[in-house]
C-alpha positions in Angstrom: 65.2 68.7 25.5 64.0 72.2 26.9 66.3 72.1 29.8 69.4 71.7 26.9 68.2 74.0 24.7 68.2 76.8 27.5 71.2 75.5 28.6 72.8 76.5 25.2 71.0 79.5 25.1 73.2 80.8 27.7 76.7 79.8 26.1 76.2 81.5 22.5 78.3 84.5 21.9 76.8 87.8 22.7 77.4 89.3 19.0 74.2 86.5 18.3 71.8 88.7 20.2 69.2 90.5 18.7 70.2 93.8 17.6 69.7 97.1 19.2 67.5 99.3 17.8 69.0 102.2 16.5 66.2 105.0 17.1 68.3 107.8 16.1 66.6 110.6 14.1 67.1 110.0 10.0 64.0 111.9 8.8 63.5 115.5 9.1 60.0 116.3 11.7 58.1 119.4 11.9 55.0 120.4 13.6 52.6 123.1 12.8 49.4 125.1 12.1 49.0 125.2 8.4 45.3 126.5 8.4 44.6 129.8 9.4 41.0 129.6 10.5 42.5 126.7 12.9 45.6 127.8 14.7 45.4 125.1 17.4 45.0 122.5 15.0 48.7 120.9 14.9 49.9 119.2 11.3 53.1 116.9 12.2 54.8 115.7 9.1 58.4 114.1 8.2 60.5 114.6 4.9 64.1 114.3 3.5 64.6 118.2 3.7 62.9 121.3 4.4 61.7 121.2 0.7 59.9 117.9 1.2 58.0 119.6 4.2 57.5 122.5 1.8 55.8 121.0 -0.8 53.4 118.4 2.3 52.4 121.7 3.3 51.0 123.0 0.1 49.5 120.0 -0.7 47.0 119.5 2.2 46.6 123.1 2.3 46.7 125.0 -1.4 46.0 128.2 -0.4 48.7 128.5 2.3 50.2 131.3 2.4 53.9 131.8 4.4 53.8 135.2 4.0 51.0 135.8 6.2 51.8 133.3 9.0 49.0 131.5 11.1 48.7 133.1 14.6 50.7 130.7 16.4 53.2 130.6 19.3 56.3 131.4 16.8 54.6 134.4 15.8 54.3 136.0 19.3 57.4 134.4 20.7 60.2 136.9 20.0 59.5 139.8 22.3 59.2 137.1 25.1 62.6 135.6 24.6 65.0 138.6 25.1 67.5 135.9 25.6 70.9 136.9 25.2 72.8 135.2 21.8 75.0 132.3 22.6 78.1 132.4 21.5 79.4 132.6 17.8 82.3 130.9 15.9 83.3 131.6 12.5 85.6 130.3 9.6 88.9 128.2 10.8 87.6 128.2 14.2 85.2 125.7 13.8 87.8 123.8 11.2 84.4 123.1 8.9 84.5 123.6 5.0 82.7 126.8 3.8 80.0 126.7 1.9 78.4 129.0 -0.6 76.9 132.1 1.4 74.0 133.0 -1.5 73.2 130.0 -2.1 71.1 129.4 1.4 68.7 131.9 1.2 66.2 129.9 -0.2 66.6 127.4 2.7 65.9 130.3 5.2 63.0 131.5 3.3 61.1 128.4 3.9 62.3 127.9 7.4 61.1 131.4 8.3 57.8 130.7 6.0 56.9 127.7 7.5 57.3 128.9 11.0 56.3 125.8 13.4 58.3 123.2 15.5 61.3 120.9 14.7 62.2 118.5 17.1 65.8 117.1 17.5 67.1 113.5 18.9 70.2 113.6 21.8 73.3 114.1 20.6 72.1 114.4 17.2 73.0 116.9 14.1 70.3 117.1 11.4 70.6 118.8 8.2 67.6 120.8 7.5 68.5 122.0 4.2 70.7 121.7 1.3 71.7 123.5 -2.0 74.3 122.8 -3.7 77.5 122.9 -1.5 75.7 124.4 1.1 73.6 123.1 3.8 72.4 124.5 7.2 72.4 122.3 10.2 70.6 122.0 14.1 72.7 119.9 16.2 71.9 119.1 19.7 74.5 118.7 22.2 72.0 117.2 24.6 71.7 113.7 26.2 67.6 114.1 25.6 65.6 115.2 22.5 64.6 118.7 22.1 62.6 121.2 20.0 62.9 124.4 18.9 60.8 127.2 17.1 61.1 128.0 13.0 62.0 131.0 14.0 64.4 130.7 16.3 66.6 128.6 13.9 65.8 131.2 11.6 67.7 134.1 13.3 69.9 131.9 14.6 71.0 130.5 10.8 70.7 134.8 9.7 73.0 135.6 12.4 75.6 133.3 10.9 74.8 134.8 7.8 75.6 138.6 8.5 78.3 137.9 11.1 80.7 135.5 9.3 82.9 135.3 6.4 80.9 136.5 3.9 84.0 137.1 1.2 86.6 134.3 -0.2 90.4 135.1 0.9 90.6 134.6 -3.3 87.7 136.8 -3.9 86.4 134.6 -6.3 82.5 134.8 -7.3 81.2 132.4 -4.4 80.8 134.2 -0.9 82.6 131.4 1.2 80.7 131.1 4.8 81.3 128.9 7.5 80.2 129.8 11.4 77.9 128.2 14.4 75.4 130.0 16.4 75.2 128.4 19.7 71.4 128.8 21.8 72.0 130.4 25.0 72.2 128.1 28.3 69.1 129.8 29.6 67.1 128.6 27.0 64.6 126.9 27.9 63.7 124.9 24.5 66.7 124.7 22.9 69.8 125.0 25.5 73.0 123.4 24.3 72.5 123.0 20.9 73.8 124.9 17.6 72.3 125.8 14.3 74.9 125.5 11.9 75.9 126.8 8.3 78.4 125.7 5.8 79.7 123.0 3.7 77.1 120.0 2.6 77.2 117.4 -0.1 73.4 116.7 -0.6 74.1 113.4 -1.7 75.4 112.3 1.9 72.7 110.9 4.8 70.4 113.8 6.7 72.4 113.1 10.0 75.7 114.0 8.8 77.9 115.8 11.3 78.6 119.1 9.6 82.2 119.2 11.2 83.0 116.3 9.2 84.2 118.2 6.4 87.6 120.4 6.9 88.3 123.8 6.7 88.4 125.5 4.2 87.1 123.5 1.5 85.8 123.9 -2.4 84.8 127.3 -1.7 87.8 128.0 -0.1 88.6 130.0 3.4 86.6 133.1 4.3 87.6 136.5 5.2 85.8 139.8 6.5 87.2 143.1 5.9 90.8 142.1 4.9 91.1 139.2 7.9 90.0 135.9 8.6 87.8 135.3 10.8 88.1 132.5 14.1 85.6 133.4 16.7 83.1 136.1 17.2 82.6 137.5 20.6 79.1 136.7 22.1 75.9 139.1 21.1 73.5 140.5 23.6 71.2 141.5 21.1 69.3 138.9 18.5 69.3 140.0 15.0 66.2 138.6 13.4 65.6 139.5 10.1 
């Protein structure tokens, strides 16, 4: 009986072998100090959004305060990396629906607030916020997992901010923005990945590619001084605000 059994084991169809695991990333993960008297003492926690972290954070710790940011590594970190800015693409470059540029400040706020680590799986975009029509992305290009600083993401997402499309072609009330900030290759904890800003429906899953909606979108294409903008010519100098 055993001997049969294996032997039919080894004629079924391959589609009625156990599934793969899919261990791709669909919660968001951060990792930080939210104690100021304990700066080495690491907090990991996992939410739907940056909002969801938000909110963790101020439940285990009341009293914590964004504003004045516990002393670690992201807090230090910026005159060390005088890496040069990857490369920037704007509006109908990228082929990526706007999205509303006020409407993602709030989103940076926290992301700059909380300060911290997020990590990323391989080829992998997560969306780490979303209001309204408007969500802001980290997508990594790699074949590996990666991690990168609040605050890098942070001037990455502000350089988006000031250096594309703030205006509508129809200059209509919404500032329309699309654009991608590329890390620099000589990154060492982030090379080959992008932090992204544009369209988002909030309703669709966190690991939505953002390039999955097309130019220009609800809010339209964006402009810059009387032209639209398709690619921005790479920065030497970082603009963290």
């Amino acid at each position: 009986m055993l001997a049969k059994l294996a032997l039919l084991s080894t004629l079924l169809p391959p589609a009625l072998a156990s599934p793969q695991t899919n261990n791709s990333q669909t919660r968001l993960q951060w990792d930080g100090a939210i104690f100021p008297d304990r700066p080495s003492d690491i907090t990991t926690l996992s939410g739907d959004d940056i909002t969801d972290i938000w909110d963790q954070v101020f439940e285990l710790n009341p009293s914590f305060d964004p504003w004045i940011p516990t002393p670690d590594a992201f807090t230090t970190a910026i005159p060390k990396n005088p890496h040069p800015d990857g490369p920037l693409s704007c509006g109908s470059a990228l082929l990526m629906a706007t999205g509303n540029w006020y409407t993602q400040n709030h989103t940076l706020e926290l992301l700059y607030g909380l300060g911290g680590s997020w990590p990323v799986d391989a080829s992998q975009c997560l969306r780490l916020g979303c209001s309204e029509t408007t969500g802001l992305y980290w997508c990594n290009d790699n074949a590996w997992g990666i991690r990168a600083k609040g605050w890098y993401l942070h001037a990455e997402a502000k350089r988006v901010m000031y250096h594309c499309c703030k205006y509508s072609v129809l200059q209509g009330p919404d500032y329309a923005v699309a654009g991608m900030a590329s890390f620099p290759d000589d990154s060492k904890d982030a090379a080959f990945s992008r932090v992204v800003l544009g369209y988002a429906d909030c309703h669709d899953p966190l690991d939505t590619d953002p390039l999955k909606y097309g130019y220009p979108g609800d809010d339209k294409a964006c402009k810059e001084t009387g032209k639209v903008l398709d690619v921005m010519a790479m920065t030497t100098t970082r603009a963290v605000l």
